[in-house]
DRENKEKE-427905 format. One record per residue (C-alpha): x, y, z; residue in three letters. Coordinates in Angstrom, 1 decimal. Example, Ala and Ser with C-alpha at 12.3 -4.5 7.8 and 13.67 -1.06 7.14 Angstrom:
# DRENKEKE-427905
+--------+--------+--------+------+
!     xx !     yy !     zz ! resn !
+--------+--------+--------+------+
!   12.3 !   -4.5 !    7.8 !  ala !
!   13.7 !   -1.1 !    7.1 !  ser !
+--------+--------+--------+------+
This chain:
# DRENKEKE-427905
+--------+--------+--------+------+
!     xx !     yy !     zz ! resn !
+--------+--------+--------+------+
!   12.1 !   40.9 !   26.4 !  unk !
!   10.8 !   43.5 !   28.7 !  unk !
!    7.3 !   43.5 !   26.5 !  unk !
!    4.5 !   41.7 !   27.9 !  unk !
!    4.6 !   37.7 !   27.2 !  unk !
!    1.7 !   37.8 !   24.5 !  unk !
!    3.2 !   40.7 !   22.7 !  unk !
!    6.3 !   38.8 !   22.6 !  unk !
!    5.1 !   35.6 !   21.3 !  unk !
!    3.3 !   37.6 !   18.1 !  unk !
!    7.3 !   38.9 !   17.2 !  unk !
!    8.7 !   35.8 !   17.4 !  unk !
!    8.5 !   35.2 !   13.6 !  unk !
!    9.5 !   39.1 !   12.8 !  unk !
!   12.3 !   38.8 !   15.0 !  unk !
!   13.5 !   35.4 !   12.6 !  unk !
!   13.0 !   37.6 !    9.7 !  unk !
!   14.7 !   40.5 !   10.9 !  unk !
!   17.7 !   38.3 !   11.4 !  unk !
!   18.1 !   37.8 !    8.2 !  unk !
!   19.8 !   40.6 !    6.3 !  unk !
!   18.6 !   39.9 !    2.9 !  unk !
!   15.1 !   40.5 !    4.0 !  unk !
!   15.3 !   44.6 !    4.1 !  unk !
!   17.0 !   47.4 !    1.9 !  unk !
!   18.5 !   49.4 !    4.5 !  unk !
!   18.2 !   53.3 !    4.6 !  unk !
!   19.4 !   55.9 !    7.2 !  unk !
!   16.6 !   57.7 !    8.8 !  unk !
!   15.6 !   58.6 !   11.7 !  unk !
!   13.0 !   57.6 !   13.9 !  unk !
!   10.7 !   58.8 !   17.1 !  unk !
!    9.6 !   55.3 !   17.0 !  unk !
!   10.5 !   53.0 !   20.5 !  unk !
!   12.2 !   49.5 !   19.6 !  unk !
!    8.9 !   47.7 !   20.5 !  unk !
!    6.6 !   49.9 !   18.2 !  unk !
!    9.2 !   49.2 !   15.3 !  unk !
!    9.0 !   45.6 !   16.1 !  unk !
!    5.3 !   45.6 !   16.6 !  unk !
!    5.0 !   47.4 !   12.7 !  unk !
!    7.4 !   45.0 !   11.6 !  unk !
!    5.6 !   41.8 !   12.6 !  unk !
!    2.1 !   43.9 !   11.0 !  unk !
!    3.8 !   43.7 !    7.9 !  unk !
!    4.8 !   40.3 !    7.8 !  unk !
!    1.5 !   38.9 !    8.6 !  unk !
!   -0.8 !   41.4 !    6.3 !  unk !
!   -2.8 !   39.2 !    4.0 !  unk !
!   -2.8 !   40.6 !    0.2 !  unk !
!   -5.7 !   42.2 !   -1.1 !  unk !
!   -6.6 !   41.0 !   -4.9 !  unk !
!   -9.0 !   42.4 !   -7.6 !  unk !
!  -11.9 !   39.7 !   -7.9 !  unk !
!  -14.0 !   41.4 !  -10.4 !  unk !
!  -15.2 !   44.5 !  -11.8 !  unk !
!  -18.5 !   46.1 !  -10.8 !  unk !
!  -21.1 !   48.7 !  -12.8 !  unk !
!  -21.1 !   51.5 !  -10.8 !  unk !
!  -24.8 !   52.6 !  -10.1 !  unk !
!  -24.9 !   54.6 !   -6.7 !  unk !
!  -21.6 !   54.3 !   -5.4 !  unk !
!  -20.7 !   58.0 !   -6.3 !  unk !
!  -23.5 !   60.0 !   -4.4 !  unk !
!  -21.7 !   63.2 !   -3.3 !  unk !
!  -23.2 !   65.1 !   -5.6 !  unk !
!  -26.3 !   64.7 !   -4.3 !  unk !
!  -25.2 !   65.9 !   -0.8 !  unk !
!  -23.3 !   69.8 !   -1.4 !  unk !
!  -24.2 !   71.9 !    1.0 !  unk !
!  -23.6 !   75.3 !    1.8 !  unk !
!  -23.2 !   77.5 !    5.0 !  unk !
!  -23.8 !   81.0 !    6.5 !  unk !
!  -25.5 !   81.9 !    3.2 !  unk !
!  -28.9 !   84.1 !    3.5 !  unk !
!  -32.0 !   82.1 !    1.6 !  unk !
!  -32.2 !   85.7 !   -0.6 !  unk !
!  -28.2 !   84.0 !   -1.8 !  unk !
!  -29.1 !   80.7 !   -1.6 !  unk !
!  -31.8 !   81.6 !   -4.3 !  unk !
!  -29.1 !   83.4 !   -6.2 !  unk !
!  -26.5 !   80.6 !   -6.6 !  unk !
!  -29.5 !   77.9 !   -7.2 !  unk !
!  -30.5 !   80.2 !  -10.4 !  unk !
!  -26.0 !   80.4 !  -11.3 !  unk !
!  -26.3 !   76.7 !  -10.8 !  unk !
!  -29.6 !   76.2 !  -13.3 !  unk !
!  -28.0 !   79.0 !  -16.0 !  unk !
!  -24.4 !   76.9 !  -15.8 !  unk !
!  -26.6 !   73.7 !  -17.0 !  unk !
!  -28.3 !   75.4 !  -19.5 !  unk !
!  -27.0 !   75.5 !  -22.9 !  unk !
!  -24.2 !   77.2 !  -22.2 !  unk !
!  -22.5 !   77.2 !  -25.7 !  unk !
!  -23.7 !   79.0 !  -28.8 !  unk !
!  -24.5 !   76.9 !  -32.1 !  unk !
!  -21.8 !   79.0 !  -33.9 !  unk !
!  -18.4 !   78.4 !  -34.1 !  unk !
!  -17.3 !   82.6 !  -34.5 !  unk !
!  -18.6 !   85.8 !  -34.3 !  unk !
!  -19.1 !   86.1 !  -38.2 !  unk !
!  -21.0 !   83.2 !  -38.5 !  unk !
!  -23.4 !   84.5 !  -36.0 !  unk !
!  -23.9 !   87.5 !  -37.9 !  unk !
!  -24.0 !   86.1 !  -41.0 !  unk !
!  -27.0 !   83.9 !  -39.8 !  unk !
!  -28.3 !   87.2 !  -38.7 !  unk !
!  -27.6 !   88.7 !  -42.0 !  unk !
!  -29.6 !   85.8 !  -43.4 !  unk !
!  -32.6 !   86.6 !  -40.9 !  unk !
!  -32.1 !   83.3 !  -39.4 !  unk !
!  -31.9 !   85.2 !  -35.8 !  unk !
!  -33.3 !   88.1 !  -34.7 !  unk !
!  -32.2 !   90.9 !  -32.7 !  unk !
!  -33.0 !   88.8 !  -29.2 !  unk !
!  -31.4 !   85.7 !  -30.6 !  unk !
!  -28.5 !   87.6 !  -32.1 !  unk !
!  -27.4 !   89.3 !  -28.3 !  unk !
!  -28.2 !   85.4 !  -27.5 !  unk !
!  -25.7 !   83.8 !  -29.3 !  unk !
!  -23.3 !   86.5 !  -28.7 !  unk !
!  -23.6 !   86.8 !  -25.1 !  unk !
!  -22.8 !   82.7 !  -25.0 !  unk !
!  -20.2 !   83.0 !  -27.6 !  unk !
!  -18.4 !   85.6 !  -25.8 !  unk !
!  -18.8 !   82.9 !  -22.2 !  unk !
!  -17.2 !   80.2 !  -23.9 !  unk !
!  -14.5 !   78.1 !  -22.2 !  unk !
!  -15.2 !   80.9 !  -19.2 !  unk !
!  -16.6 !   80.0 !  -15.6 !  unk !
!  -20.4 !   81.1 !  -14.7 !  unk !
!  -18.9 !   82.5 !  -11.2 !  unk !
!  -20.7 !   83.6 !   -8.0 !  unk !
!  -19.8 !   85.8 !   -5.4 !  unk !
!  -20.9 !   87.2 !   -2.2 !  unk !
!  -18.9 !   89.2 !    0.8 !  unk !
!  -15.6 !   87.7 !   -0.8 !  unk !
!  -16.6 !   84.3 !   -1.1 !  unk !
!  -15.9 !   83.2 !   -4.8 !  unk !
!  -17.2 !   79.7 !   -6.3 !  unk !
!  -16.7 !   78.7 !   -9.7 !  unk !
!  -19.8 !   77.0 !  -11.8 !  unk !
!  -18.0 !   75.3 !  -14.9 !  unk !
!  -19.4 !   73.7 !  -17.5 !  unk !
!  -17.1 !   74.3 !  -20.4 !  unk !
!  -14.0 !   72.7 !  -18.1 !  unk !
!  -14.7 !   69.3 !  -19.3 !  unk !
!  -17.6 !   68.2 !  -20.3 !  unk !
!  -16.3 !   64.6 !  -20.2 !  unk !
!  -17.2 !   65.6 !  -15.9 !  unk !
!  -20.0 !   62.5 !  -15.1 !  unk !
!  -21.8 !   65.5 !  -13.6 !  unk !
!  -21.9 !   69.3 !  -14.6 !  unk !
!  -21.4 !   71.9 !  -13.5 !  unk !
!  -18.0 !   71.4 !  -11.9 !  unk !
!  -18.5 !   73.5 !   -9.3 !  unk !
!  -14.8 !   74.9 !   -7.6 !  unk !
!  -14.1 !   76.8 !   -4.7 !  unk !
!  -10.4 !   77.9 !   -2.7 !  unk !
!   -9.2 !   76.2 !    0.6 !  unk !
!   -9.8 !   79.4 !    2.1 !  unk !
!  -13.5 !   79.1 !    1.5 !  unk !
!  -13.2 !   75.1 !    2.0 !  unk !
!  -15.3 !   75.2 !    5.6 !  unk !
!  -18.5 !   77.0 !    3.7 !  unk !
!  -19.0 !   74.0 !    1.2 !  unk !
!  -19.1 !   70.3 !    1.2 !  unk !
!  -18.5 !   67.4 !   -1.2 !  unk !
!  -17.7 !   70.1 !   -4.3 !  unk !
!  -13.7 !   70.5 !   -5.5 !  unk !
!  -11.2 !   72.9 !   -3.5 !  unk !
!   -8.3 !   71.0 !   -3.0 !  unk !
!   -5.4 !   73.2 !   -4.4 !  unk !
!   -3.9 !   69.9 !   -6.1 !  unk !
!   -7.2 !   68.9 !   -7.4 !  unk !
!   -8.2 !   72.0 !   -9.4 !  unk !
!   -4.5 !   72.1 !  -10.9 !  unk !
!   -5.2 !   68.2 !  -12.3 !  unk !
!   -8.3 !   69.4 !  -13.6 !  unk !
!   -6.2 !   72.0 !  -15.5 !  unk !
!   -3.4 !   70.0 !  -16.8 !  unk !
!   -6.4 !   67.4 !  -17.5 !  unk !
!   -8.2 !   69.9 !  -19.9 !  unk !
!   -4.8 !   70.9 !  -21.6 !  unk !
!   -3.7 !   67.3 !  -22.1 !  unk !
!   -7.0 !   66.0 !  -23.4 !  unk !
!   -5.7 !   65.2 !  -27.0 !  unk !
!   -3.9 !   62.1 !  -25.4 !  unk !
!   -7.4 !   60.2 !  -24.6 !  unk !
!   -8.6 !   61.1 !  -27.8 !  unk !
!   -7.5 !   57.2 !  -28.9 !  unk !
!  -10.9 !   55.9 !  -26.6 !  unk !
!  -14.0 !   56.3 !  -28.0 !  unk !
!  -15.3 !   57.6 !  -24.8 !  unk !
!  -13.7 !   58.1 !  -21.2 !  unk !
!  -16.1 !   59.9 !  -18.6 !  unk !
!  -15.0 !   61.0 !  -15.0 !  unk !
!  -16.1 !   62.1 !  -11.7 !  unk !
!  -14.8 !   63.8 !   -8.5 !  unk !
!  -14.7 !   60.6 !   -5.5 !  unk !
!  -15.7 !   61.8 !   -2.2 !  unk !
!  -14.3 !   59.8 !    0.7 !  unk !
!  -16.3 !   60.6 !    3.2 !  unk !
!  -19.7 !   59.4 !    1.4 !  unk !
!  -19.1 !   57.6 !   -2.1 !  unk !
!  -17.5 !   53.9 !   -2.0 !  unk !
!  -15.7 !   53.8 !   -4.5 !  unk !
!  -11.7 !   53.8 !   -4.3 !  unk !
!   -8.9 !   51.8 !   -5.3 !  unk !
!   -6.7 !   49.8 !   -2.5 !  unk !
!   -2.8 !   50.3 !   -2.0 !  unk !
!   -0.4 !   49.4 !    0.1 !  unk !
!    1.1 !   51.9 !    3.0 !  unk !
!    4.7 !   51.4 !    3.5 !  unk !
!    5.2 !   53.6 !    5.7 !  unk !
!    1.9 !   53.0 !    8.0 !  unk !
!    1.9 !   49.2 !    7.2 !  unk !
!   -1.5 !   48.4 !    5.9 !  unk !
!   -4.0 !   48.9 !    3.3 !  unk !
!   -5.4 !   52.3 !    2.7 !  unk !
!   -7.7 !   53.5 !    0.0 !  unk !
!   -7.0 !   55.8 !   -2.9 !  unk !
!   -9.7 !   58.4 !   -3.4 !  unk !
!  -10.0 !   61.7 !   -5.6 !  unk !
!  -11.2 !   61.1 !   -9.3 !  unk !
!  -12.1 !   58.3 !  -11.0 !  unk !
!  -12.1 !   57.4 !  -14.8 !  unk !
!  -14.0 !   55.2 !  -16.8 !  unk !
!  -12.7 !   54.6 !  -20.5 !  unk !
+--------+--------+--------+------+
C-alpha cells in the first residue's frame, strides 16, 4: 500500500496469485530484497510471455568472432612471429605415417629423402601436441590436433591471467576443461556421421539458445559452443 498507485495496480494480479498457496514450492532463504522488489519480480514473472522455437536457420555469418582476435601490447617484430605460429599450426600439421617405423621404412624404400625423412619425423613427434607461443611470460596455445571437428582451426587458448591481452579466442578456465573432457569423450558422437563445432562469442556472434532465469525473472541467452550434428 505504501507503493505509488500505478505500481500498485500492476501487483494486483500477483498479489491474487500469491494468495494462493499451491502456486509456489516454498524454500528457506534469505533475502536483501525489500517486500516491494519481491512483489515487483513476482508480478514480472507472472506476466513474462513464453518464448518458442519457430524454425531452424542455416547459419552463414552469424559466428564472426573469429574474424575479429586481437591482440595487445605486442611489438609488430611479435606480432610477425605469432602470425607465422598461426600459418605453421594450419599447415599440415600431421605426418602421412602412422609410426616411427613406417617412416623409416618409406625411407628405407627411397620414398623420402633425408629432408623429407626429418619432415615426417619432426610432425610425427608434434602430434596431438600444441604449436605454443611465448613472449615475456605470456603463453598462448595454437591447437590443431585438439579437435579437428573445431569449425575453425587453430583453436587458439590462452589463461585468465593473460585474458585482458586477447579477444574473442578461448580462456575461460571452464571452457578449456570442456574442450578436454570433449576430446577424451569423443567415441560417444562417433554414432553421427558428422558433428562440427565452434566457440560462440557473446559479445559479437548472434547465435545463442534462450532460457529461462529463475532467479533474475526473464529470458537470458545461452552462449559458449555450439554444435551442429
Amino acid at each position: 500500500m505504501q507503493a505509488p498507485i500505478n505500481v500498485s495496480k500492476t501487483l494486483i494480479s500477483a498479489l491474487e496469485k500469491i494468495r494462493v498457496e499451491t502456486n509456489f514450492n516454498f524454500t528457506i532463504s534469505k533475502s536483501n530484497r525489500k517486500p516491494i522488489d519481491n512483489l515487483l519480480l513476482l508480478n514480472q514473472h507472472f506476466h513474462q510471455k513464453p518464448k518458442r522455437l519457430k524454425s531452424f536457420e542455416p547459419v552463414l555469418t552469424e559466428i564472426n568472432h573469429f574474424e575479429k582476435i586481437e591482440v595487445d601490447n605486442l611489438p609488430d617484430n611479435e606480432l610477425e612471429l605469432l602470425e607465422q605460429a598461426i600459418i605453421d599450426s594450419i599447415k599440415g600439421s600431421k605426418s602421412e605415417y602412422d609410426s616411427v617405423s613406417d617412416i623409416i621404412a618409406a625411407y628405407s624404400a627411397k620414398k623420402l629423402d633425408d629432408q623429407q625423412l626429418q619432415e615426417q619425423l619432426d610432425l610425427f613427434n608434434r602430434k596431438d601436441k600444441p604449436n605454443n607461443y611465448t613472449y615475456n611470460g605470456l603463453k598462448l596455445e595454437l591447437n590443431t590436433d585438439f579437435l579437428v571437428e573445431h569449425y575453425y582451426n587453430p583453436i587458439i587458448l590462452t589463461s585468465d591471467a593473460h585474458k585482458q591481452l586477447f579477444k574473442h579466442i578461448v580462456w575461460v578456465p571452464s571452457e578449456i576443461e570442456f574442450l578436454k573432457k570433449l576430446q577424451e569423450n569423443r567415441d560417444k558422437l562417433e554414432k553421427y556421421e558428422w558433428w562440427y563445432f565452434s566457440k560462440i562469442d557473446e559479445t559479437t556472434d548472434n547465435v545463442s539458445i534462450p532460457y529461462y532465469d529463475t532467479r533474475e525473472q526473464e529470458f537470458r541467452n545461452f552462449f559458449r559452443f555450439y554444435f551442429l550434428a
